[in-house]
C-alpha positions in Angstrom: -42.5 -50.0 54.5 -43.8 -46.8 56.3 -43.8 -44.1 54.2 -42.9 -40.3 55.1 -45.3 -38.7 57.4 -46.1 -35.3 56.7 -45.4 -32.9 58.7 -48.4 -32.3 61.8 -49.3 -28.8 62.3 -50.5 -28.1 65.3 -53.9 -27.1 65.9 -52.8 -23.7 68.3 -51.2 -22.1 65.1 -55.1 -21.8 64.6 -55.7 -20.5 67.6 -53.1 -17.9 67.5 -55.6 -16.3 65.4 -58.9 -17.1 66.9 -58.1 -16.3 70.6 -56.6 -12.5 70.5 -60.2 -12.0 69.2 -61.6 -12.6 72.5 -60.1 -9.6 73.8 -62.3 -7.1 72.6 -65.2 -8.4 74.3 -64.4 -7.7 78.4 -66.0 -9.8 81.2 -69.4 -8.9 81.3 -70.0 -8.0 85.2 -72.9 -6.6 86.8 -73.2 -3.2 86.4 -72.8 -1.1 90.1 -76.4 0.1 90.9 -76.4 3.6 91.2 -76.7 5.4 94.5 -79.5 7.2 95.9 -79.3 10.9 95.0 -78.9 13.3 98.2 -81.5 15.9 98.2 -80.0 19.5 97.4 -81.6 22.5 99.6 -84.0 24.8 97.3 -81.5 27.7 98.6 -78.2 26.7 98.1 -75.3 29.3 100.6 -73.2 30.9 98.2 -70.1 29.0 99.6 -69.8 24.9 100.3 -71.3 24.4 103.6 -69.7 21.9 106.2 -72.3 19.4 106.4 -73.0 18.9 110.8 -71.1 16.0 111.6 -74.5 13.8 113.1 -76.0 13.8 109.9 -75.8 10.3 107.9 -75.8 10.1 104.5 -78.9 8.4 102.8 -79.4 4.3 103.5 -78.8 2.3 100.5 -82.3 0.2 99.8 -81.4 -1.0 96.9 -81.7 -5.2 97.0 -78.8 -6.8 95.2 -78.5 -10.3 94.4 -75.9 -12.3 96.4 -74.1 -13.5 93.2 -74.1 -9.4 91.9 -73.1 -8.0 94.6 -70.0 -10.4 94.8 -69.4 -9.8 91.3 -69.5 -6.0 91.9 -67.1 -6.2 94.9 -64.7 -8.2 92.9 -65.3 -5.3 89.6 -64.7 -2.5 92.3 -61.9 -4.2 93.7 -60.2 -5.1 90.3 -60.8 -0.7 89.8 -59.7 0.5 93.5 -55.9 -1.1 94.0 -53.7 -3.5 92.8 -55.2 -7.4 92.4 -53.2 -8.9 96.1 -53.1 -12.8 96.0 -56.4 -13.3 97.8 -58.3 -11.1 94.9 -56.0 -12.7 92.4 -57.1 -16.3 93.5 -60.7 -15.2 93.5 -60.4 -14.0 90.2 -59.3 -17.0 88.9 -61.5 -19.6 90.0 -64.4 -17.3 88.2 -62.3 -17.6 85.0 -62.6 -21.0 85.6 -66.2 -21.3 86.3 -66.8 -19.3 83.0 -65.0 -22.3 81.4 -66.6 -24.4 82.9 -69.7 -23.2 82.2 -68.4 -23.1 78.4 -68.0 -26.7 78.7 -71.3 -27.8 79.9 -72.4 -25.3 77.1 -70.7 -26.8 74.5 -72.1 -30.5 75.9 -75.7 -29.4 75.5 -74.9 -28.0 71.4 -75.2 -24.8 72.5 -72.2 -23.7 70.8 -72.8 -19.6 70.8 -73.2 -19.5 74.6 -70.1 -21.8 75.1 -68.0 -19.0 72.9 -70.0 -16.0 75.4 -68.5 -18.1 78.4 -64.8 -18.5 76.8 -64.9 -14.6 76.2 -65.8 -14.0 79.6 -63.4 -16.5 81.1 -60.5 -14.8 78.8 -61.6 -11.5 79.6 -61.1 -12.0 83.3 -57.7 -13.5 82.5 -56.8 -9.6 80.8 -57.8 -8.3 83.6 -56.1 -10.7 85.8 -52.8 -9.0 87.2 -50.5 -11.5 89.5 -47.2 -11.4 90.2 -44.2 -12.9 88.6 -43.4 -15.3 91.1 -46.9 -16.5 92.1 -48.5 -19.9 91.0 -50.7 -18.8 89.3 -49.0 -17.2 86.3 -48.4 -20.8 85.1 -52.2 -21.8 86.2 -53.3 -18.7 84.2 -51.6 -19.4 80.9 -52.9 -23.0 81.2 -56.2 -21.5 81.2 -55.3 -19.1 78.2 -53.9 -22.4 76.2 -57.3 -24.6 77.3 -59.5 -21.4 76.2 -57.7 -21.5 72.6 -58.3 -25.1 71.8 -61.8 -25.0 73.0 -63.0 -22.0 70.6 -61.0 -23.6 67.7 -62.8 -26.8 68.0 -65.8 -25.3 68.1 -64.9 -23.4 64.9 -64.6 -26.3 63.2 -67.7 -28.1 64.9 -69.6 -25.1 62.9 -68.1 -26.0 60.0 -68.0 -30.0 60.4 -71.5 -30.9 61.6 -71.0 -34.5 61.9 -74.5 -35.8 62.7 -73.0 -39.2 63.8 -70.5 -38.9 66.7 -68.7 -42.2 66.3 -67.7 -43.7 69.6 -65.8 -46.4 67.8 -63.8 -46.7 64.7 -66.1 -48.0 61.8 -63.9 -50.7 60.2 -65.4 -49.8 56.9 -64.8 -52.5 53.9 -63.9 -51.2 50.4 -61.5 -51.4 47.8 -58.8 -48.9 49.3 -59.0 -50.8 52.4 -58.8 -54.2 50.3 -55.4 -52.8 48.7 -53.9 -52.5 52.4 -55.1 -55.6 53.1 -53.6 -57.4 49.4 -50.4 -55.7 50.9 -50.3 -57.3 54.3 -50.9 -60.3 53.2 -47.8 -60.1 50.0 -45.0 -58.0 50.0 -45.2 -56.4 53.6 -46.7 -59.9 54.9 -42.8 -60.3 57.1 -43.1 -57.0 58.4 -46.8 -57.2 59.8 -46.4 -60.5 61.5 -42.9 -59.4 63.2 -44.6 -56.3 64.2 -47.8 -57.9 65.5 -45.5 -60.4 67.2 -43.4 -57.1 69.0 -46.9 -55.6 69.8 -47.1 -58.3 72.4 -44.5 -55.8 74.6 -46.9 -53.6 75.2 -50.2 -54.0 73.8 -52.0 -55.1 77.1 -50.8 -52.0 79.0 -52.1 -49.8 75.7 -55.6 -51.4 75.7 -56.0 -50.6 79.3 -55.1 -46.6 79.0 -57.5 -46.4 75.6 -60.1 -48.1 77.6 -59.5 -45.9 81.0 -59.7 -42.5 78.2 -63.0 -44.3 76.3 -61.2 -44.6 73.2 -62.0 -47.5 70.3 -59.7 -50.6 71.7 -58.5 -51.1 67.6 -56.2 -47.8 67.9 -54.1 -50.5 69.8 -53.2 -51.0 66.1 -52.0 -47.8 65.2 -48.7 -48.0 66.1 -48.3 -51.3 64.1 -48.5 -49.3 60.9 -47.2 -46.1 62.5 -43.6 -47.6 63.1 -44.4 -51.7 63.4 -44.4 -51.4 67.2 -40.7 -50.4 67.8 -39.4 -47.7 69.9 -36.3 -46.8 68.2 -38.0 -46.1 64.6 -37.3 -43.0 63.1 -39.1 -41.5 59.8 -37.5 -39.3 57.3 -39.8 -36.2 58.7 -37.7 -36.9 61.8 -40.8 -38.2 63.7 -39.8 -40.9 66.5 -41.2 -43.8 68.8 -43.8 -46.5 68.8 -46.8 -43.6 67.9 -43.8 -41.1 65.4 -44.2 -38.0 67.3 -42.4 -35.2 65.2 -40.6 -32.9 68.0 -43.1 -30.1 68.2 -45.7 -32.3 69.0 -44.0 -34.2 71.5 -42.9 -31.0 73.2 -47.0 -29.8 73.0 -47.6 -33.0 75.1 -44.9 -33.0 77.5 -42.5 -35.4 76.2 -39.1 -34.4 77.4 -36.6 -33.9 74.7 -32.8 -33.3 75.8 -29.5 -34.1 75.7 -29.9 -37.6 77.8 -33.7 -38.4 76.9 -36.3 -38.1 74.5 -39.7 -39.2 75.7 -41.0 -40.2 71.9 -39.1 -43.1 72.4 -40.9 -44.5 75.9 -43.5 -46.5 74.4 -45.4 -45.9 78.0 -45.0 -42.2 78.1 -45.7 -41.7 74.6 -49.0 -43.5 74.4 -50.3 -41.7 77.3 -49.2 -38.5 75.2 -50.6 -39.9 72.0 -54.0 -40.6 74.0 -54.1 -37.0 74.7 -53.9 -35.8 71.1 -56.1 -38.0 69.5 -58.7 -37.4 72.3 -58.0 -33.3 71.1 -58.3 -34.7 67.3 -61.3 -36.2 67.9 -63.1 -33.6 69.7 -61.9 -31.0 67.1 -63.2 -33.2 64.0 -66.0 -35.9 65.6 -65.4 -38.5 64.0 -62.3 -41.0 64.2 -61.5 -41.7 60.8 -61.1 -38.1 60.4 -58.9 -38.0 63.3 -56.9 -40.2 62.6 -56.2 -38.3 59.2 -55.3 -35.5 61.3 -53.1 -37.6 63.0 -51.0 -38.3 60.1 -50.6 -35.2 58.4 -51.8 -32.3 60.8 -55.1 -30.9 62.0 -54.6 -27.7 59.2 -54.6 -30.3 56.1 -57.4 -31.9 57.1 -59.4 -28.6 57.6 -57.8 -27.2 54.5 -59.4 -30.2 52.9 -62.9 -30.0 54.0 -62.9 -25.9 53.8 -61.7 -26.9 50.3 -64.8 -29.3 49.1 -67.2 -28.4 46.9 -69.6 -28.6 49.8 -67.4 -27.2 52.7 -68.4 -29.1 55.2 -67.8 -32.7 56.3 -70.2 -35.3 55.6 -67.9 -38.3 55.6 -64.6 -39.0 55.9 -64.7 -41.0 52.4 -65.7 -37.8 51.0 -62.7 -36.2 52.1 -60.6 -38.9 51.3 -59.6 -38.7 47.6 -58.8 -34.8 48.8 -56.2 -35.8 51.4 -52.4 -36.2 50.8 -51.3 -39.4 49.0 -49.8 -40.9 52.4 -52.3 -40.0 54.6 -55.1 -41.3 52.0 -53.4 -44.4 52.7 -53.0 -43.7 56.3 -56.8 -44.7 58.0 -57.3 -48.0 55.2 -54.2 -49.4 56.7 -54.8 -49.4 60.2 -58.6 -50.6 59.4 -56.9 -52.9 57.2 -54.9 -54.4 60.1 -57.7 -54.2 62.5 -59.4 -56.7 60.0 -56.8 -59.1 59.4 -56.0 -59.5 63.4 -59.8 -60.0 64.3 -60.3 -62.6 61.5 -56.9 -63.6 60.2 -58.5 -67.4 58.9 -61.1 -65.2 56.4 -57.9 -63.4 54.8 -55.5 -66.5 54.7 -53.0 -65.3 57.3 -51.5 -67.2 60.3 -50.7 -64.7 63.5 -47.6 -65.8 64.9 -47.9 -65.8 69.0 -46.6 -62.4 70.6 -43.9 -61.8 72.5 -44.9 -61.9 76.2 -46.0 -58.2 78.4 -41.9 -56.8 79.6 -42.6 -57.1 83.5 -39.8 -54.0 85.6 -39.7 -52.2 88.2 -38.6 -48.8 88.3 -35.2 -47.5 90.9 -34.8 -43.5 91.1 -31.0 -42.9 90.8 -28.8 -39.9 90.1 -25.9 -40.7 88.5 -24.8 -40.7 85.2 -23.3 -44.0 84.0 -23.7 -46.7 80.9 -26.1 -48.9 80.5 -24.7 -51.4 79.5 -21.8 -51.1 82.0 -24.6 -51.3 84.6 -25.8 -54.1 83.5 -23.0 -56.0 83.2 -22.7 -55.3 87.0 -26.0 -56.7 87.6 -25.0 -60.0 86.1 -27.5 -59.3 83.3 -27.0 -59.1 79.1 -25.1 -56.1 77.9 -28.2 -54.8 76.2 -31.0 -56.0 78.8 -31.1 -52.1 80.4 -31.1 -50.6 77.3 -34.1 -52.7 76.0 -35.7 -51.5 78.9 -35.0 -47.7 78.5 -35.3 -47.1 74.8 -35.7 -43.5 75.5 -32.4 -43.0 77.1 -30.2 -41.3 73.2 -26.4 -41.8 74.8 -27.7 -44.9 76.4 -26.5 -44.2 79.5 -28.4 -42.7 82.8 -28.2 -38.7 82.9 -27.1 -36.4 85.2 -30.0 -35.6 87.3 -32.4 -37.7 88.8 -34.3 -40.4 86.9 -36.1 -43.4 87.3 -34.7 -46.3 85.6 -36.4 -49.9 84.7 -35.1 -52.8 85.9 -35.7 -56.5 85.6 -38.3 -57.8 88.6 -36.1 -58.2 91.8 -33.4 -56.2 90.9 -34.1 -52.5 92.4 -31.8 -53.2 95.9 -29.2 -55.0 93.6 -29.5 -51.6 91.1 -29.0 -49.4 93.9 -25.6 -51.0 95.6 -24.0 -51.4 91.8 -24.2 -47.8 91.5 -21.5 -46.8 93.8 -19.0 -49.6 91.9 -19.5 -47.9 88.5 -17.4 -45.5 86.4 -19.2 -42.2 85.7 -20.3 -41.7 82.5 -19.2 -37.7 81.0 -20.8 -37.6 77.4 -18.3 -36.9 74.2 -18.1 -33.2 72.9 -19.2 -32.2 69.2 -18.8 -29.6 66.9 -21.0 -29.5 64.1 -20.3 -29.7 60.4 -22.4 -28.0 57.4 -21.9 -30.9 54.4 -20.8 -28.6 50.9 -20.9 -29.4 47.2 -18.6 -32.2 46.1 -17.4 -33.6 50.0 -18.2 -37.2 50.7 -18.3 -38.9 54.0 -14.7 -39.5 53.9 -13.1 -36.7 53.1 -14.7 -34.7 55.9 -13.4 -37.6 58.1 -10.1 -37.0 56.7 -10.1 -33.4 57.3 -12.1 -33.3 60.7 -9.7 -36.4 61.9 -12.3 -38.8 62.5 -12.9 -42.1 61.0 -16.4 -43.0 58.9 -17.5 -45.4 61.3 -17.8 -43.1 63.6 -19.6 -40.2 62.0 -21.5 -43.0 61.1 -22.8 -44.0 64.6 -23.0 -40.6 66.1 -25.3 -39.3 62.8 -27.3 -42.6 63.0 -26.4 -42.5 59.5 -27.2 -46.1 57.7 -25.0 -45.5 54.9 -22.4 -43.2 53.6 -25.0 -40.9 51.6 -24.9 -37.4 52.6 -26.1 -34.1 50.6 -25.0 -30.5 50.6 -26.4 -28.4 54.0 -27.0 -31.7 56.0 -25.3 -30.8 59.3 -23.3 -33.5 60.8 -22.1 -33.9 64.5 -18.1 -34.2 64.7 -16.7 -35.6 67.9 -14.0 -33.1 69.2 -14.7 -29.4 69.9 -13.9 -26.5 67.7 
């Protein structure tokens, strides 16, 4: 069974404090060479003369770079008037070959001229005026975001030299992995076959994103210990899906949380988002294992940790180990624990049952909100077929703007005409309800008019147990 995840915190609470810091050094432009100075008469008139109107001011012969001189037109321009969209889009592509150039920098190991490029690139981005309603004021704080994570990983790349950069997971074999393994094969032996066996969903599709984003192919085990492969699981820390994104997370990775959807639950969506983060984990920490810590717990516990050690820097992630929280210590054995067992399972005594088959669907863009399971009992399909499909879909039904929904091969057209028979689907209302001392599950059904069954299904509640300040959604308003 899965224990509680702590809580991940996220790696720009960092760089709230790292990045204002870049303000105080400004874009370093080329300075404007100075002008030739005009030769004053030894016998100046007592009043300003009206210089003749043929006479031309001294010619400039002063060679300036091709590169300079566009950086001191755009530095005189910036001065002069207000940046117009043409300036403004100039402006930012140089912020962008400053990170860019950071980037290459940071490639090489040269780490201080990487953080001399991020300044710069920042620095143009204070200077940077655009308009409220142009395109690039979302481009720009995309750019402010990138800048952060990049100077926070390489603060910690200073303080984590990691000689070996692993490219793979190292399936490392000791007696904390052993215990994971001792418990695959006993008491949670039902669990890790019937997840391994639901992995079969989705597990092709997986391997090929890690392998398009270069990642190690066995992280197509970790959500078999993250949630046993299943889309609706839910921890106590509230984290949810195949890969138990907590909702700040999800919302950092552009998983779509609302009334009618939450993207933690799309095993497809999610793993492309879960991709993304351990790709930023692994840069940040260089090595996988260590990762993957982060991963579990958050990318501040794992730096606490290592800024913590009696050496602080990391040598190994089996060093850091013993240091880390009790669930997250058992976090990277078990998935290289499972990684073991499913590329030997004859050497540990265990028989892989054969996985459920790849879902095969198409996807039909409709707008219009209607059940699921209504819909699919117009398709001549199982009640629950469409919501297999959909897992991410909370009031199981389709929402009220446009969305495209999976359906079994060959049955887009057929989707498309049923929608027009259907009754619309208008979500309950609820009021909310702040549990006190001393009231049980039935006695606030009693008072709120309800019946327990039903604050039951609408809280997802398993059992009647409640506790004081747990809020509870009441059907009804008011």
């Amino acid at each position: 069974m899965i224990r509680p995840k702590c809580p991940k915190i996220v790696a720009f609470a960092l760089a709230a404090v790292i990045v204002p810091g870049c303000a105080h050094h400004a874009p370093k432009f080329v300075q404007t060479p100075a002008k030739p100075a005009v030769e004053t008469p030894k016998e100046a008139p007592s009043t300003p003369a009206t210089p003749p109107q043929d006479i031309k001011p001294a010619e400039d012969k002063t060679i300036i770079p091709p590169e300079e001189k566009k950086a001191v037109g755009q530095e005189f321009a910036l001065q002069e008037k207000p940046v117009t969209k043409d300036i403004a889009t100039i402006s930012f592509e140089d912020a962008m070959r400053f990170y860019e150039e950071a980037l290459q920098a940071r490639e090489r190991g040269d780490l201080t001229a990487a953080v001399k490029a991020l300044d710069d690139a920042y620095g143009i981005l204070l200077r940077l005026d655009v308009a409220p309603d142009s395109p690039l004021v979302q481009e720009k704080h995309n750019l402010r975001l990138l800048i952060a994570q990049r100077i926070v990983e390489i603060n910690a790349a200073r303080q984590n030299p990691i000689t070996n950069n692993h490219k793979s997971l190292p399936l490392a074999e000791n007696k904390w992995v052993q215990q994971e393994i001792d418990l695959f094969r006993g008491p949670e032996k039902k669990a890790f076959l019937e997840g391994y066996r639901r992995s079969g969903l989705y597990r092709d599709w997986i391997l090929e994103e890690l392998r398009k984003a270069g990642l190690p192919e066995e992280l197509v085990w970790l959500p078999l210990i993250e949630s046993w492969y299943m889309p609706q699981a839910l921890s106590v820390a509230r984290a949810l899906g195949i890969w138990q994104f907590i909702r700040s997370t999800g919302l950092r990775y552009d998983l779509s949380q609302d009334k009618y959807v939450d993207e933690r639950r799309d095993p497809y969506k999610a793993t492309k988002a879960a991709i993304r983060y351990l790709t930023d984990l692994h840069a940040l920490f260089g090595d996988w294992t260590t990762a993957l810590a982060a991963y579990n717990c958050g990318e501040g516990v794992v730096q606490y940790c290592i800024n913590t050690q009696r050496i602080s820097y990391l040598d190994n992630f089996w060093d850091l180990f013993l240091g880390l929280p009790y669930q997250t210590a058992r976090y990277v054995p078990r998935l290289i624990a499972a990684a073991h067992i499913i590329r030997d399972p004859q050497k540990y005594g265990v028989t892989l049952p054969e996985p459920y088959p790849p879902l095969k669907f198409e996807t039909v863009k409709i707008n219009y909100p209607t059940m699921l399971s209504t819909l699919s009992v117009a398709l001549g399909l199982e009640a629950t077929e469409l919501e297999f499909l959909n897992p991410e879909l909370r009031q199981k039904s389709t929402p009220d703007h446009e969305y495209e929904l999976r359906v079994p091969i060959g049955y887009a057209e057929q989707t498309l005409a049923a929608i027009n028979r259907v009754p619309k689907y208008v979500p309950p209302e609820f009021a909310t309800y702040r549990v006190r001392g001393g009231d049980t599950l039935s006695s606030i059904a009693q008072k709120c008019g309800t019946s327990v069954q039903t604050l039951q299904r609408i809280n997802n509640l398993r059992g009647t147990l409640i506790y004081p300040g747990q809020v509870l959604k009441i059907p009804g308003r008011g």
